[in-house]
N, CA and C atoms as a LAMMPS dump frame, in Angstrom:
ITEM: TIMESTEP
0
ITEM: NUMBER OF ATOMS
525
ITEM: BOX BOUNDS ff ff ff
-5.0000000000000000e+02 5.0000000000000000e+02
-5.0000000000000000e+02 5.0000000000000000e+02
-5.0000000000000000e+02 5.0000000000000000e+02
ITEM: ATOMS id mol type element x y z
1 1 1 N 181.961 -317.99 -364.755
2 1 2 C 180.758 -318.596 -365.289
3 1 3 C 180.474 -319.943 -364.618
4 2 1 N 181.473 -320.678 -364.454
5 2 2 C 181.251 -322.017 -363.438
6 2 3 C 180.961 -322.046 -362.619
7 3 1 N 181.223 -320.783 -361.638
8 3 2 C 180.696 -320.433 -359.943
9 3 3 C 178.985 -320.435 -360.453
10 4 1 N 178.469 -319.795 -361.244
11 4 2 C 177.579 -319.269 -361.749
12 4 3 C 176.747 -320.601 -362.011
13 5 1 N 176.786 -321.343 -362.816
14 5 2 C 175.978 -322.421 -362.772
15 5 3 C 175.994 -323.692 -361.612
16 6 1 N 177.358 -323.769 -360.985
17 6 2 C 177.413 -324.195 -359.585
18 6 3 C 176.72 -323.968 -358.963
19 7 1 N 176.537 -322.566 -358.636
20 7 2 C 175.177 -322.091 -357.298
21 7 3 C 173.672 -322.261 -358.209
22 8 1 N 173.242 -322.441 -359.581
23 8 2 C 172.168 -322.314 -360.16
24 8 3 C 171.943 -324.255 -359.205
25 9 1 N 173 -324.873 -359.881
26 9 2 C 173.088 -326.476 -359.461
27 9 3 C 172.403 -326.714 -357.608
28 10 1 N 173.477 -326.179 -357.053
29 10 2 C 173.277 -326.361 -355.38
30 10 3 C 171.89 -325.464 -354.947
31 11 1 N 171.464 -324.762 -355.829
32 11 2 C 170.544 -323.815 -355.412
33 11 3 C 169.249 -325.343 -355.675
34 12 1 N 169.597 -325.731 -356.988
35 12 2 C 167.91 -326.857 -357.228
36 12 3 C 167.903 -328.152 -356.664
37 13 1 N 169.214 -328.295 -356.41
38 13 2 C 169.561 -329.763 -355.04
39 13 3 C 168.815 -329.118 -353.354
40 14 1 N 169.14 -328.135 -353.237
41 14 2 C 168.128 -327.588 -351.787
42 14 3 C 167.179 -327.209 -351.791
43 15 1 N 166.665 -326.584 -353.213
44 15 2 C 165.241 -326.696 -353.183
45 15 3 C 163.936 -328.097 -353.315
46 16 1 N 164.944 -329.164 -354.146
47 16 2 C 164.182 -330.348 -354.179
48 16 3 C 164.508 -330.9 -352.794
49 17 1 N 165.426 -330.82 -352.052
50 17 2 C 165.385 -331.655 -350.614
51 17 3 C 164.651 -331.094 -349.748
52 18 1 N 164.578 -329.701 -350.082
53 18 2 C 163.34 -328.897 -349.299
54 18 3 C 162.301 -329.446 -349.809
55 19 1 N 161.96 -329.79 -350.735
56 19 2 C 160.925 -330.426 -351.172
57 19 3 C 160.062 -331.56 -350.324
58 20 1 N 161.25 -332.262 -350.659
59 20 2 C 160.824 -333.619 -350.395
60 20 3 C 160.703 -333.766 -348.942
61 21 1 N 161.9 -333.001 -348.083
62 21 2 C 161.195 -332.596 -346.573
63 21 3 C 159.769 -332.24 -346.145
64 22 1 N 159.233 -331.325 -346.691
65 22 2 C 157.882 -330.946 -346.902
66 22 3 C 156.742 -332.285 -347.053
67 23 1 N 157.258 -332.995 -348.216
68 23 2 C 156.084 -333.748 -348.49
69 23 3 C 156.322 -334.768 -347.432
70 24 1 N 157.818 -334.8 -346.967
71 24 2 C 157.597 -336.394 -345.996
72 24 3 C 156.911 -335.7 -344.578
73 25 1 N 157.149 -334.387 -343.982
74 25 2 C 156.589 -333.679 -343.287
75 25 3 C 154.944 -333.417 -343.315
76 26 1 N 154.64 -333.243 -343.868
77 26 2 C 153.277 -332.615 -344.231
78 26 3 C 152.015 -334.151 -344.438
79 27 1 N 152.841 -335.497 -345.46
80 27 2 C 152.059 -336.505 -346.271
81 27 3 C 152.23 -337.534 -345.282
82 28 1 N 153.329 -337.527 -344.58
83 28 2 C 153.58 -338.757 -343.809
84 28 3 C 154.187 -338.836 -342.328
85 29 1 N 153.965 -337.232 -342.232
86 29 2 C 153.654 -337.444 -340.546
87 29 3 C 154.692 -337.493 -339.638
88 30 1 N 156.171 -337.658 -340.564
89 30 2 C 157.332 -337.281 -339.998
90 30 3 C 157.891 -338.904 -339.551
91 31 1 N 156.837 -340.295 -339.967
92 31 2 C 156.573 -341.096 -339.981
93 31 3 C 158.272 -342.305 -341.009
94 32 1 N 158.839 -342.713 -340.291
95 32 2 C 160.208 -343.576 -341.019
96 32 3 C 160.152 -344.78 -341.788
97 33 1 N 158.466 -345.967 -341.192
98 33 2 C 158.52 -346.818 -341.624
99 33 3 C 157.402 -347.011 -342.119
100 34 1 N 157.339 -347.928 -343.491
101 34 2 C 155.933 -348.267 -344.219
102 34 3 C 155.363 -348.381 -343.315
103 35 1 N 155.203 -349.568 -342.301
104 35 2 C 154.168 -349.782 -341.903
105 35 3 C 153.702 -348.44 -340.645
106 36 1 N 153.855 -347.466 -340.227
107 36 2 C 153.93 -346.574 -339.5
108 36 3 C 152.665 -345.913 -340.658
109 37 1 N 152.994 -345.397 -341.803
110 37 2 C 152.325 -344.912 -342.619
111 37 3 C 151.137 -345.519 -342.954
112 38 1 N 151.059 -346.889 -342.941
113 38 2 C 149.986 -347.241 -343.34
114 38 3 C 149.109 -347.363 -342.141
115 39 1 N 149.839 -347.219 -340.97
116 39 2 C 148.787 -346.503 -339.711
117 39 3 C 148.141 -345.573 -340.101
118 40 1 N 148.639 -344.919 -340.535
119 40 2 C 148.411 -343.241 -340.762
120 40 3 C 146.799 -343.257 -341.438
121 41 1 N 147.168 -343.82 -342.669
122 41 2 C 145.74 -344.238 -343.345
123 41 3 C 144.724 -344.926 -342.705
124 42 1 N 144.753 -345.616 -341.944
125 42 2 C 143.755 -346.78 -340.702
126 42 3 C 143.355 -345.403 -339.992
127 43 1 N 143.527 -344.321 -339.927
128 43 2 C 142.671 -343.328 -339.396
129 43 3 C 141.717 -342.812 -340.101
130 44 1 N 142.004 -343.162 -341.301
131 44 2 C 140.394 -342.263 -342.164
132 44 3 C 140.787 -341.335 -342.414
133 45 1 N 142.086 -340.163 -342.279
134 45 2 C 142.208 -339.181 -342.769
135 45 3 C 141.366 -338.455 -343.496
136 46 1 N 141.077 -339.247 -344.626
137 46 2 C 140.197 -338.66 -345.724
138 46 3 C 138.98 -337.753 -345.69
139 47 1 N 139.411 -336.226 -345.406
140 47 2 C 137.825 -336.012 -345.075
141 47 3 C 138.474 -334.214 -345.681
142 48 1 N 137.842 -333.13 -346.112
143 48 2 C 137.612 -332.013 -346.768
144 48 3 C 136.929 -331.202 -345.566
145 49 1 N 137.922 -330.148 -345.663
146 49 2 C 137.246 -329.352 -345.036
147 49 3 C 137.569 -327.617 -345.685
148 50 1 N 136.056 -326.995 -345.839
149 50 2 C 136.226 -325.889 -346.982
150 50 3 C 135.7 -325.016 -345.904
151 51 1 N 135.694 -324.733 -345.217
152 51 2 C 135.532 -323.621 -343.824
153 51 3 C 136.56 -323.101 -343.711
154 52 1 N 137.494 -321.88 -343.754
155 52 2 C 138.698 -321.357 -343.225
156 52 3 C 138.687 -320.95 -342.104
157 53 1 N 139.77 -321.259 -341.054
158 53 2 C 139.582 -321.376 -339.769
159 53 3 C 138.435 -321.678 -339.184
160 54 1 N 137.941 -322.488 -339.321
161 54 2 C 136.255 -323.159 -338.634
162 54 3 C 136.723 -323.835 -337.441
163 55 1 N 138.022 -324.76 -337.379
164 55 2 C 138.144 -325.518 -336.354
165 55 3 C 139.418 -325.504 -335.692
166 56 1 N 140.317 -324.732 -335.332
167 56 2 C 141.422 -324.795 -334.917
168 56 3 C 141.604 -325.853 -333.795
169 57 1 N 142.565 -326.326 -333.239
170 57 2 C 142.874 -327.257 -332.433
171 57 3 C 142.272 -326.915 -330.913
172 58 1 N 141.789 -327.734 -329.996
173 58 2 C 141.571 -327.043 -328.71
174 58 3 C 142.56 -328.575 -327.972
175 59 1 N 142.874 -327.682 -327.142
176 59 2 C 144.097 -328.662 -326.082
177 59 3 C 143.749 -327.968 -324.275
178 60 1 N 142.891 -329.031 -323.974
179 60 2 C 142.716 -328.876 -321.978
180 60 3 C 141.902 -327.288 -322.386
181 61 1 N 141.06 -327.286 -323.131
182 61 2 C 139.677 -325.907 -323.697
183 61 3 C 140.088 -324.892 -323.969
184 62 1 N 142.034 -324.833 -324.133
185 62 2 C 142.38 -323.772 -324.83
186 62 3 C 142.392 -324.001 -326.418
187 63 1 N 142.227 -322.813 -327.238
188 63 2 C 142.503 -322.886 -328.863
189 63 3 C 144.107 -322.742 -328.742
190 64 1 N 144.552 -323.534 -329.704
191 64 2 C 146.06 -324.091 -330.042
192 64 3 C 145.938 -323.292 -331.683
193 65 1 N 147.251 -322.835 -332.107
194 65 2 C 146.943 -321.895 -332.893
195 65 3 C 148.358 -322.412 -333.64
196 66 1 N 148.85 -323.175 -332.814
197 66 2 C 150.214 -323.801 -333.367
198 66 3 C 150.211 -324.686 -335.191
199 67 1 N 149.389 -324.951 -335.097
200 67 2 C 149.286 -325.654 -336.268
201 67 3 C 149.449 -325.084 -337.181
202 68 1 N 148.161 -323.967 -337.451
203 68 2 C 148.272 -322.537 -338.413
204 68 3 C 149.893 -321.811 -338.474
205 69 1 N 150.612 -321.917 -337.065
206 69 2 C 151.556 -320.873 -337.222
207 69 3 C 152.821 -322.191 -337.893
208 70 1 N 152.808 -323.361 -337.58
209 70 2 C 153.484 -323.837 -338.243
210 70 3 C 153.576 -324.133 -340.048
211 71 1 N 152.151 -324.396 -340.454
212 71 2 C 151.724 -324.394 -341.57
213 71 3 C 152.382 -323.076 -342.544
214 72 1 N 152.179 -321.818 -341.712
215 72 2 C 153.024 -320.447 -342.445
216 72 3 C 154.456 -321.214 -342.293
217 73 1 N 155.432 -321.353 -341.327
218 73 2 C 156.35 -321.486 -341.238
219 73 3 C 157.136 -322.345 -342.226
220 74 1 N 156.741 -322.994 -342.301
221 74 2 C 157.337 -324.3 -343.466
222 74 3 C 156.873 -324.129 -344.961
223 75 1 N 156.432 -323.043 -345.044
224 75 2 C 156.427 -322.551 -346.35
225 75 3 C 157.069 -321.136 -346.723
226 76 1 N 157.548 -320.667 -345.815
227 76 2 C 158.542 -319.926 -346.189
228 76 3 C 159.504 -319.982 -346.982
229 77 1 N 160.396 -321.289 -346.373
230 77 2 C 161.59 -321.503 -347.433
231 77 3 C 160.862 -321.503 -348.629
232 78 1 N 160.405 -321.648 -348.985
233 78 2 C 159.309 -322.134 -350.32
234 78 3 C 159.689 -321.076 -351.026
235 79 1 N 158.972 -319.849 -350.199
236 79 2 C 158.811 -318.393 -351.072
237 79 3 C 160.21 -317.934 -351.427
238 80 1 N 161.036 -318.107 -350.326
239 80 2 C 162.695 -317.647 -350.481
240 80 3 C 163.78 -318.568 -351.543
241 81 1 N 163.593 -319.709 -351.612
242 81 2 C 164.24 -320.707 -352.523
243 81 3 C 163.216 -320.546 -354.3
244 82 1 N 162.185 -320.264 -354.281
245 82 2 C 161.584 -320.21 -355.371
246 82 3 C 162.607 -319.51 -356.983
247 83 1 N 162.502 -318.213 -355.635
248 83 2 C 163.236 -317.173 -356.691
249 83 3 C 164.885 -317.016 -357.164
250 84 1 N 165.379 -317.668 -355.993
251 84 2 C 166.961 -318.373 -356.415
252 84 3 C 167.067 -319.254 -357.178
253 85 1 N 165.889 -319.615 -357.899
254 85 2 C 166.345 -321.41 -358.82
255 85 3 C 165.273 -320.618 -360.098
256 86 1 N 164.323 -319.894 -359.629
257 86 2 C 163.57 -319.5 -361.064
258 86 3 C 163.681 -318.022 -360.971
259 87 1 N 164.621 -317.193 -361.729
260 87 2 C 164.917 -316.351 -362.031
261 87 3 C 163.705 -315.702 -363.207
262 88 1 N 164.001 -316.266 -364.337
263 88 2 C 162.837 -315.707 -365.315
264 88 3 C 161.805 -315.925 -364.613
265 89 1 N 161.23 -316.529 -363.768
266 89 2 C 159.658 -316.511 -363.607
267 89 3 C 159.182 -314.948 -362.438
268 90 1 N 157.887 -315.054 -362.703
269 90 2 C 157.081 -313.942 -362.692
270 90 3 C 156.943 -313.713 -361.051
271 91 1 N 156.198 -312.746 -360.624
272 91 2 C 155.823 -312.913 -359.382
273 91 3 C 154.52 -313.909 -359.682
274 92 1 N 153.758 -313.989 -360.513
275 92 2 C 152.175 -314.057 -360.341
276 92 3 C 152.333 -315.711 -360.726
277 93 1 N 153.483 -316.471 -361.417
278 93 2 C 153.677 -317.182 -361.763
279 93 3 C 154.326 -318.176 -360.542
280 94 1 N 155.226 -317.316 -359.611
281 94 2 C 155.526 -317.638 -358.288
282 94 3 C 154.598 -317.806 -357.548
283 95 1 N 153.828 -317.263 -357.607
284 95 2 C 152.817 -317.221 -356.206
285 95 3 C 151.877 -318.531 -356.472
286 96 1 N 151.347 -318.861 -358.056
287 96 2 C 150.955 -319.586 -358.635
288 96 3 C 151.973 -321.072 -358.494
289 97 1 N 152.407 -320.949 -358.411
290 97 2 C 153.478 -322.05 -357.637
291 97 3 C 153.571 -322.606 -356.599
292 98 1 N 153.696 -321.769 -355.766
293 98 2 C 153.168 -321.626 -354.106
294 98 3 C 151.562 -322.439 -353.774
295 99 1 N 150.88 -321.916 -354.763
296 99 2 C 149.333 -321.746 -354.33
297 99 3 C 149.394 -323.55 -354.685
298 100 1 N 149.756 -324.142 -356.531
299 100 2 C 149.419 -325.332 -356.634
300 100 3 C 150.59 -326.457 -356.016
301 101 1 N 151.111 -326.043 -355.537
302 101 2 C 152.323 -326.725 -354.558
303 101 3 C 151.446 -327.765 -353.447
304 102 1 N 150.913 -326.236 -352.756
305 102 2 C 150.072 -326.614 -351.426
306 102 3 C 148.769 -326.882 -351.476
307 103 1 N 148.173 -327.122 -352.522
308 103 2 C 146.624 -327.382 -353.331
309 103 3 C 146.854 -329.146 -353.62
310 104 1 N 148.491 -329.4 -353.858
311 104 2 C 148.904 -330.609 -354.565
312 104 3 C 148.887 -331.769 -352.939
313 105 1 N 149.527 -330.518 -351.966
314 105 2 C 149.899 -331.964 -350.573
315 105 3 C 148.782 -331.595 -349.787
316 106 1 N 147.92 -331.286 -349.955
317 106 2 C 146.184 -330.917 -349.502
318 106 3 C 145.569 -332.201 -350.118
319 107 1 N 145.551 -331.927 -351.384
320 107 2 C 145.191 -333.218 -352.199
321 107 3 C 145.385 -334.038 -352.016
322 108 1 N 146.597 -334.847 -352.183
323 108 2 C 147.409 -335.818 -351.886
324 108 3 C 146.686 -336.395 -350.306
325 109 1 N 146.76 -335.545 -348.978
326 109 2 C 146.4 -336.285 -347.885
327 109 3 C 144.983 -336.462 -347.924
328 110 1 N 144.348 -335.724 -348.642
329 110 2 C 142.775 -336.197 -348.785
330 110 3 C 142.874 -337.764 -349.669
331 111 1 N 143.678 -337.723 -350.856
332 111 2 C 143.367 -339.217 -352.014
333 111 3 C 143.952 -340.232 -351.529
334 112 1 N 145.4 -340.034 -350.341
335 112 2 C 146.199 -341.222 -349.907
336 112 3 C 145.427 -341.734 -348.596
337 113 1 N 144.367 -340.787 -347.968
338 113 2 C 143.784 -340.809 -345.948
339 113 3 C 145.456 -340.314 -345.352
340 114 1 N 145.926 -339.592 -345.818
341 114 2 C 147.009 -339.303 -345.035
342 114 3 C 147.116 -337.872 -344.26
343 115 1 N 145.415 -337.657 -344.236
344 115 2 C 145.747 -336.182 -343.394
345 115 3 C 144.263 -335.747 -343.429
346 116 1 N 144.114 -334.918 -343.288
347 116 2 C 142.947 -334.093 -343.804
348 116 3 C 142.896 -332.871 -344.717
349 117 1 N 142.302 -333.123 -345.894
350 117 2 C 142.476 -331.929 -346.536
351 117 3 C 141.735 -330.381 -346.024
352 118 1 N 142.298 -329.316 -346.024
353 118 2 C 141.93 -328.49 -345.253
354 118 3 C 142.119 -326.817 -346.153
355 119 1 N 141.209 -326.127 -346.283
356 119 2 C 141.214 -325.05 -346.874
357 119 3 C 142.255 -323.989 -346.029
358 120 1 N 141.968 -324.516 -344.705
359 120 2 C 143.205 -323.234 -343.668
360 120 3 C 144.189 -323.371 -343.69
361 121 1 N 144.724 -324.575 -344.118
362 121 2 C 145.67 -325.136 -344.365
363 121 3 C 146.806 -324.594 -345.674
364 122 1 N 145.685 -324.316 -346.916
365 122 2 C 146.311 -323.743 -348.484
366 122 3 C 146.252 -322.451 -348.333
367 123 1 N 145.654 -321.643 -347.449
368 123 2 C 145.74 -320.406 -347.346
369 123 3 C 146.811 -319.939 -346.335
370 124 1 N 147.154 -320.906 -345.07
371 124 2 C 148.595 -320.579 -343.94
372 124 3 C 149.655 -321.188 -345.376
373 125 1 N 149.594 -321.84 -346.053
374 125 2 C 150.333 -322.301 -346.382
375 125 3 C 151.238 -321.292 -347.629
376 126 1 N 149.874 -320.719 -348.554
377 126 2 C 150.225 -320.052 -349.035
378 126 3 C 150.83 -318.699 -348.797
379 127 1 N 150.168 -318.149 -347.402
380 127 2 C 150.837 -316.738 -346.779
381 127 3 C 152.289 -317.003 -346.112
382 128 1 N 152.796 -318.607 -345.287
383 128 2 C 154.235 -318.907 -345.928
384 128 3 C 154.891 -318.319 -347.136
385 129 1 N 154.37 -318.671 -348.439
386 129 2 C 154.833 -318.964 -349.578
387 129 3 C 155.249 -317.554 -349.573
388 130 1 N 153.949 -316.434 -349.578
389 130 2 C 154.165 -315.231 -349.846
390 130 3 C 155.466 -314.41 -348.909
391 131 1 N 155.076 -314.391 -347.683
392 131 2 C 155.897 -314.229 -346.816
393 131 3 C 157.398 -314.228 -347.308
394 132 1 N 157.798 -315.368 -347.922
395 132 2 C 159.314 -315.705 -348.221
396 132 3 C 159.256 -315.218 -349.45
397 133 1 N 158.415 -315.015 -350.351
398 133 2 C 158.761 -313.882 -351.599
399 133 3 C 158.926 -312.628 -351.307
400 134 1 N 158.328 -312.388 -350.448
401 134 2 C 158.422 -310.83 -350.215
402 134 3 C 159.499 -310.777 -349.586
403 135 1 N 160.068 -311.334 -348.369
404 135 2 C 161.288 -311.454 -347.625
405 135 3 C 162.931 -311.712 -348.629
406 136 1 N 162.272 -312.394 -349.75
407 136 2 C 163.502 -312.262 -350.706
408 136 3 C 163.759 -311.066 -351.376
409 137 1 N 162.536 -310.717 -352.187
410 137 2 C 162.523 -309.234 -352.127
411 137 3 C 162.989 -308.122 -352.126
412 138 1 N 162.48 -308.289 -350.672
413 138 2 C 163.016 -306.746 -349.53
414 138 3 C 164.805 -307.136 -349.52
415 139 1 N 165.286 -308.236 -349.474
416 139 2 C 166.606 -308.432 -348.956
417 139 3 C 166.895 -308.12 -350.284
418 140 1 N 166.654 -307.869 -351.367
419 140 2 C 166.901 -307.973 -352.684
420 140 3 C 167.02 -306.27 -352.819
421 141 1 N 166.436 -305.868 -352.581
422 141 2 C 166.578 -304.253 -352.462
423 141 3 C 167.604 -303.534 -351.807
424 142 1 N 168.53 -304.467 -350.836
425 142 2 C 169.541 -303.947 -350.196
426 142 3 C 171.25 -304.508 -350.636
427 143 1 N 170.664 -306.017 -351.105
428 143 2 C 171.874 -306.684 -351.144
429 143 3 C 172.048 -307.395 -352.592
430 144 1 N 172.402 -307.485 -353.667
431 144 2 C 172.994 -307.493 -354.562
432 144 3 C 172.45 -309.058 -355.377
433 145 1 N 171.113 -309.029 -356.087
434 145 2 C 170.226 -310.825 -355.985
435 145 3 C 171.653 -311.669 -356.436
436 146 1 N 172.525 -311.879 -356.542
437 146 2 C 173.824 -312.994 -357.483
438 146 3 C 174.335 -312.855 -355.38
439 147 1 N 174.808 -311.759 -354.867
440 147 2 C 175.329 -312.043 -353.412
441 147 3 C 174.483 -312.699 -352.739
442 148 1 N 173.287 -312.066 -352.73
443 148 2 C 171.999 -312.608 -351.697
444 148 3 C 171.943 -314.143 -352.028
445 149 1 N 172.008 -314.755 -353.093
446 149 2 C 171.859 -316.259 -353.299
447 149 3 C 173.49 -317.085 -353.272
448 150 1 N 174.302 -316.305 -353.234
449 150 2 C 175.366 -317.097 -352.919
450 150 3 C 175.409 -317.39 -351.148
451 151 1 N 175.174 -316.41 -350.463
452 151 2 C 174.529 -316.637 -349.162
453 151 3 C 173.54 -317.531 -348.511
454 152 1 N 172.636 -317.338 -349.541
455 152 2 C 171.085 -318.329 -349.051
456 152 3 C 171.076 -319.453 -349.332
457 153 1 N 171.931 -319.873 -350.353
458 153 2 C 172.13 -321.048 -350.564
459 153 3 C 173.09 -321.96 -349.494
460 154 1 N 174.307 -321.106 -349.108
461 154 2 C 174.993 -322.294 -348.175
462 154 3 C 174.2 -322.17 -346.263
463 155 1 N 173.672 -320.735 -346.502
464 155 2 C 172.294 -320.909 -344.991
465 155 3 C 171.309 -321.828 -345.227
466 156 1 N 171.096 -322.229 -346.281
467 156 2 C 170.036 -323.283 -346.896
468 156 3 C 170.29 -324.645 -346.027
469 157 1 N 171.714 -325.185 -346.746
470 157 2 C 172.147 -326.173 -346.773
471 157 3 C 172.269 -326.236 -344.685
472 158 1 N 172.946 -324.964 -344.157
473 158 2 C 173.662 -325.452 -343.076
474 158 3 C 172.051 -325.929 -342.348
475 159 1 N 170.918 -324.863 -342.201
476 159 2 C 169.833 -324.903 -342.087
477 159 3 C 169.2 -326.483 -342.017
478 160 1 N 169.039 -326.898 -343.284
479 160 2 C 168.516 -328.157 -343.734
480 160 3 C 169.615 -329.694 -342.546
481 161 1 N 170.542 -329.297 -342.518
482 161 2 C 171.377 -330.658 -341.677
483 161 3 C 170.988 -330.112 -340.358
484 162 1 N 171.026 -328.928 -340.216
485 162 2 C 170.979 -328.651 -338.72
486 162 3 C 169.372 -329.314 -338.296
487 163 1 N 168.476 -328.848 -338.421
488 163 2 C 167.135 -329.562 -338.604
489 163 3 C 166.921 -331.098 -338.515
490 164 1 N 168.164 -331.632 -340.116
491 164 2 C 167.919 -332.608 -340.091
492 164 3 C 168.206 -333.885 -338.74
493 165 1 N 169.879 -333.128 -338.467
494 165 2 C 170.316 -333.593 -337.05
495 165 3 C 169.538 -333.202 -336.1
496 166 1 N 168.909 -332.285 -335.435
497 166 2 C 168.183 -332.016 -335.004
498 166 3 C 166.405 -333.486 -334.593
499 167 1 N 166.524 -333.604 -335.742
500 167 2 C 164.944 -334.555 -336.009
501 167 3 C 165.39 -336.218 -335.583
502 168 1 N 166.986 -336.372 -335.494
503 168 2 C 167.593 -337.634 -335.812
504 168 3 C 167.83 -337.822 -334.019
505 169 1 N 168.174 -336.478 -333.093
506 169 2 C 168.502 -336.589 -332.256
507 169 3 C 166.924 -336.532 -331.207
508 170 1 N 166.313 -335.979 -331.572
509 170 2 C 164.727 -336.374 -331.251
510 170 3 C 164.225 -337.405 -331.08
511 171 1 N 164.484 -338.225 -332.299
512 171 2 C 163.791 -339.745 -332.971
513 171 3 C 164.536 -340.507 -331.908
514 172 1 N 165.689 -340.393 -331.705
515 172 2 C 166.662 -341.005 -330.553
516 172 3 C 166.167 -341.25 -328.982
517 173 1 N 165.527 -339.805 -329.115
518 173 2 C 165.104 -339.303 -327.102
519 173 3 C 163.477 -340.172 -327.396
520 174 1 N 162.968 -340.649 -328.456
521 174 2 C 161.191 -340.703 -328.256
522 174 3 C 161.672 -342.389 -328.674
523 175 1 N 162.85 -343.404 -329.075
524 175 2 C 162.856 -344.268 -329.251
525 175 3 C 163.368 -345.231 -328.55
């Protein structure tokens, strides 16, 4: 029973650091120091855009598509960690999770100027979300949900440092 609430424990410590990765990712630009951030805002960010895919990126008159594919990407973990920490909850209640998650850091960069709020944005964001529900899922149909999360949880963790070292050894080469 102690293993048992142990992994419930380590399961909501990697989902809130996933968290908070996200929002420092997404709200602040990947950005270390106040005053860096409050650059961020001196751009005007602040602006709505309710067109889905209206404007994708163009780079030397090619369309850049990277943005969108990253936007899915980083909401994956989302969909896959959801269901390891909320067991009783629903699918429709999950997805509903997903949806006001990414409705919330949409918001947020529109009310802080820290981005642009963007409709293509809550919809890549949300087909992330989905993506990693369904991917839990399907793995759920083969492998045993109490095994599958004793697994995903320490791939979580190795995942999350590897990244994190990863971002530290970057910040190093651009500083």
């Amino acid at each position: 029973m102690t293993s048992l609430k142990n992994k419930e424990s380590l399961g909501k410590i990697l989902f809130f650091l996933y968290i908070l990765a996200v929002i420092w990712i997404i709200l602040f630009k990947f950005q270390l120091h106040i005053d860096d951030i409050k650059l961020l805002s001196d751009f005007n960010f602040g602006t709505v855009n309710l067109q889905p895919f209206q404007a994708p990126r163009r780079i030397n008159g090619e369309v850049d598509y990277s943005e969108i594919i990253y936007n899915v990407l980083i909401l994956i973990p989302f969909g896959i960690l959801l269901p390891v920490v909320s067991k009783k909850m629903g699918w429709l209640r999950k997805i509903g999770g997903i949806l006001l998650f990414t409705i919330l850091l949409e918001t947020s960069q529109y009310l802080f100027s820290l981005g642009a709020c963007d409709i293509t944005d809550v919809i890549t964001n949300l087909t992330g979300g989905l993506i990693g529900l369904i991917s839990y899922s399907t793995l759920k149909k083969w492998i045993e949900e109490e095994t599958l999360d004793r697994y995903l949880i320490p791939i979580g963790y190795i995942l999350f440092i590897f990244f994190l070292f990863l971002f530290v050894i970057i910040m190093n080469i651009h500083i």
